[in-house]
C-alpha positions as CSV (number, residue, x, y, z in Angstrom):
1,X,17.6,15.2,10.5
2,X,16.8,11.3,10.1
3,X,14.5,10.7,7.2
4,X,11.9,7.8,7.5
5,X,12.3,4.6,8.3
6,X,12.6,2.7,4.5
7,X,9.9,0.1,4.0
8,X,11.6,-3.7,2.8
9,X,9.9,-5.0,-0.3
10,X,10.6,-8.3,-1.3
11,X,12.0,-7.8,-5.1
12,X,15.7,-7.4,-6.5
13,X,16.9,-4.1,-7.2
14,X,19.0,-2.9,-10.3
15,X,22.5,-2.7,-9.8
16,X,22.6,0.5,-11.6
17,X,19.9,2.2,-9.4
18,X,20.1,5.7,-8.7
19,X,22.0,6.4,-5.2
20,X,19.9,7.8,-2.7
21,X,20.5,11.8,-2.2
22,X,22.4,13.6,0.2
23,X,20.3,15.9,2.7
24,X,22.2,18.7,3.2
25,X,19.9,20.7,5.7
26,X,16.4,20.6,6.6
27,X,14.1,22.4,8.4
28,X,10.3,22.6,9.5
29,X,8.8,25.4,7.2
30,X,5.0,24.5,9.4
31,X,3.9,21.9,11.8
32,X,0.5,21.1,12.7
33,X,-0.8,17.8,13.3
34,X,-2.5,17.3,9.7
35,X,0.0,19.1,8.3
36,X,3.6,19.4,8.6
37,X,6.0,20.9,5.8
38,X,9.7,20.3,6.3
39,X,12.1,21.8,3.1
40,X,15.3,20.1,2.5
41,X,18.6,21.4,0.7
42,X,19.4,18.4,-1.7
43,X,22.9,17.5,-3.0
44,X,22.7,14.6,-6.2
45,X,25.6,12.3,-6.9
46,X,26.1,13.8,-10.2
47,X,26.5,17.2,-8.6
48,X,23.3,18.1,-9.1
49,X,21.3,20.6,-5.8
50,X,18.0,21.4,-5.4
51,X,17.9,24.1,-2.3
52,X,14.3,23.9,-1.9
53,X,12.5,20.7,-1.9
54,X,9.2,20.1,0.0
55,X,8.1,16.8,1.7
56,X,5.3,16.6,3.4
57,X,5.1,14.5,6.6
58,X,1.6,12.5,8.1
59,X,1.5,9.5,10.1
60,X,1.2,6.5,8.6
61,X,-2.1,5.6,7.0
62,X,-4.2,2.0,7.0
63,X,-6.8,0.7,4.8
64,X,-9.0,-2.3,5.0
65,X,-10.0,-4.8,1.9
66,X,-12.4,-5.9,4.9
67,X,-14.2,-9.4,3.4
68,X,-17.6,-10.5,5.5
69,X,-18.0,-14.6,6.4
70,X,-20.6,-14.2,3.1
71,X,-17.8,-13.4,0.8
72,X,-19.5,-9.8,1.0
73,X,-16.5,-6.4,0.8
74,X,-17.8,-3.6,3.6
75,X,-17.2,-0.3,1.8
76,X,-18.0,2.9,3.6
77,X,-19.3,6.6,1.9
78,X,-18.2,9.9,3.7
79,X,-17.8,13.2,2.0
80,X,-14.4,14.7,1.3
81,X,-14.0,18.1,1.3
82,X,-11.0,18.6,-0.6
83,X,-13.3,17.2,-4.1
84,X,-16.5,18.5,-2.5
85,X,-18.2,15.3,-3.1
86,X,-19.0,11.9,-1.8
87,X,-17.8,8.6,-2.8
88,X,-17.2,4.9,-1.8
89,X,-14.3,4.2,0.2
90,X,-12.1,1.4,2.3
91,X,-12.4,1.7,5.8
92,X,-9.1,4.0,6.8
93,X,-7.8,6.3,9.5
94,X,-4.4,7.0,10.5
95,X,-1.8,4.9,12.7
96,X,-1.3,6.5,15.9
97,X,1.9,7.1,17.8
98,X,3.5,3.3,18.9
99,X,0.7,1.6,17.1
100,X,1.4,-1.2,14.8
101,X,-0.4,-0.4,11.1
102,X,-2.4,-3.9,12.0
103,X,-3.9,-2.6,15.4
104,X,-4.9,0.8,13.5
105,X,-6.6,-1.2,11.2
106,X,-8.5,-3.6,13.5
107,X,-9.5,-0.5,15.0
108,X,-10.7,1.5,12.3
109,X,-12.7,-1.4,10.8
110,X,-14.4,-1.8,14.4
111,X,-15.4,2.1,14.4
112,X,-16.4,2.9,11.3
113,X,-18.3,0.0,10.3
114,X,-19.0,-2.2,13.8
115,X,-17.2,-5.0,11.8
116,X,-14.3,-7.4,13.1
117,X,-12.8,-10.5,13.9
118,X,-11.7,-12.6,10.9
119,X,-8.4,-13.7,9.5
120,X,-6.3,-10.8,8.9
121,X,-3.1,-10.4,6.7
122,X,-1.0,-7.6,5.1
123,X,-2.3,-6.9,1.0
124,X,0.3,-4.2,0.3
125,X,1.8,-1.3,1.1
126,X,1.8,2.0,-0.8
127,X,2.8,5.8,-1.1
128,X,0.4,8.5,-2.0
129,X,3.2,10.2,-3.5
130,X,6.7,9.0,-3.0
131,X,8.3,12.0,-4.1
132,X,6.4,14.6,-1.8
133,X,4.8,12.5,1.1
134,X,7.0,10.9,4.2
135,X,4.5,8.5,5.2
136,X,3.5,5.0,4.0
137,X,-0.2,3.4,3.6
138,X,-0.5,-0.3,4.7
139,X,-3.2,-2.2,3.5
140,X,-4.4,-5.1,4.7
141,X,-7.0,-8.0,3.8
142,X,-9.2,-9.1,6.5
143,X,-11.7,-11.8,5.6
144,X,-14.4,-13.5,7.5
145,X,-15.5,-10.4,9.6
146,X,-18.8,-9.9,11.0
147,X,-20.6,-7.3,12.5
148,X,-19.8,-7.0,16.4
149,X,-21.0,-3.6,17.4
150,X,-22.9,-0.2,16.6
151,X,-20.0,2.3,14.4
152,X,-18.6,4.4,17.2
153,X,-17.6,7.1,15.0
154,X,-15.7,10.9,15.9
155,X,-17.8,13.8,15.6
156,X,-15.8,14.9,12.8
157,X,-17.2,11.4,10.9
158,X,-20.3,11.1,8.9
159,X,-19.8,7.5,7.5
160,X,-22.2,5.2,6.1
161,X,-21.4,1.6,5.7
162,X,-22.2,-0.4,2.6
163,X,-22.0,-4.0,2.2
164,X,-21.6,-4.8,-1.8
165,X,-20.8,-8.1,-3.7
166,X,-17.1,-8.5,-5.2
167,X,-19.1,-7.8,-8.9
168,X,-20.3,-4.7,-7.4
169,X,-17.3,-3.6,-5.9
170,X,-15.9,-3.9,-9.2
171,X,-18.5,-2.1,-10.9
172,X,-17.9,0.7,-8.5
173,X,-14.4,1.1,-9.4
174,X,-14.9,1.0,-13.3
175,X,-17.8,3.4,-12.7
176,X,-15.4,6.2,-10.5
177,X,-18.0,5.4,-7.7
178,X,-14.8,5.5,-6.1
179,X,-11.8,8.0,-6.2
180,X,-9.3,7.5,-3.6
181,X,-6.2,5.8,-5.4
182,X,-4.7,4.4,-2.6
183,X,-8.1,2.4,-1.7
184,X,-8.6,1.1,-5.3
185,X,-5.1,-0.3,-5.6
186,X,-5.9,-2.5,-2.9
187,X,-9.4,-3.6,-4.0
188,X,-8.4,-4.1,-7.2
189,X,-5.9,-6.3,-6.2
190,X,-8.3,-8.4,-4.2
191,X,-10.5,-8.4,-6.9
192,X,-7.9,-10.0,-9.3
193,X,-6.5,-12.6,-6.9
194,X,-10.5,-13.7,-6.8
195,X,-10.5,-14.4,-10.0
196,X,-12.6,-10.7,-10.9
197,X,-10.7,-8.9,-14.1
């Protein structure tokens, strides 16, 4: 079996990095759209084996740092059922099969919110868990967006859209007005860049 595709990050690696490890079998243990379990029989460079370790594969995931032509962040609430609760969030979805991460994103933004255009550029990209998870989460920055249309939303989304200053935003992340990890990393980092600590 091929494992992913390796993401390039532009930083020098130790010479004395640990050696990627040898897959010595894998197979699909479940396979559903939202959640596919593969285990794979591991063999270490220094000997070690583990015969039963788990990844779990998803598509690719985007998130938005989406910036309106005020200097105003569009934040979205929906409720999450795995917490029970609702909190603020990026604008997100998944990447769909032979879509570029950019296009998902333009897309999602659109839906969700009824915000787009702007200048758009990659912020980062992250891993929910590197060790478990297969898939990657690409954020990106869009700034200068405006609202262009009504949300046009599944009927599996109840999303309201918020449109906060950068100090609010900030506030909302100290407060835990917002929980997802892998949309705070990317705010945050916005929020340091413009000057925000």
């Amino acid at each position: 079996m091929a494992l992913p595709k390796k993401p390039t990050f532009a930083y020098m690696k130790p010479e004395n990095d640990p050696r990627p490890w040898q897959v010595e079998s894998s197979e699909y243990i479940h396979q559903l759209p939202w959640f596919t379990v593969r285990k794979d029989a591991i063999r270490m460079e220094n000997g070690g084996s583990i015969p039963n370790y788990f990844i779990i594969e998803y598509p690719d995931w985007i998130n938005v740092v989406a910036v309106t032509t005020e200097g105003q962040l569009v934040l979205i609430r929906q409720y999450r059922h795995g917490i029970g609760d609702v909190h603020y969030e990026l604008c997100a979805g998944v990447v769909d099969p032979g879509e570029e991460p950019l296009i998902a994103a333009q897309r999602e933004l659109l839906e969700e919110t009824g915000f787009g255009g702007g200048t758009w550029q990659p912020l980062m990209t992250l891993s929910a868990n590197p060790g478990t998870h297969a898939n990657l989460t690409h954020s990106f920055l869009a700034t200068g967006v405006e609202l262009k249309q009504a949300q046009h939303l599944e009927k599996t989304e109840e999303i309201t859209v918020h449109i906060v200053s950068r100090e609010r935003a900030q506030e909302i992340v100290n407060s835990g007005e917002m929980m997802q990890s892998l949309h705070i990393a990317p705010l945050l980092k916005y929020l340091l860049e413009a000057g925000l600590h």
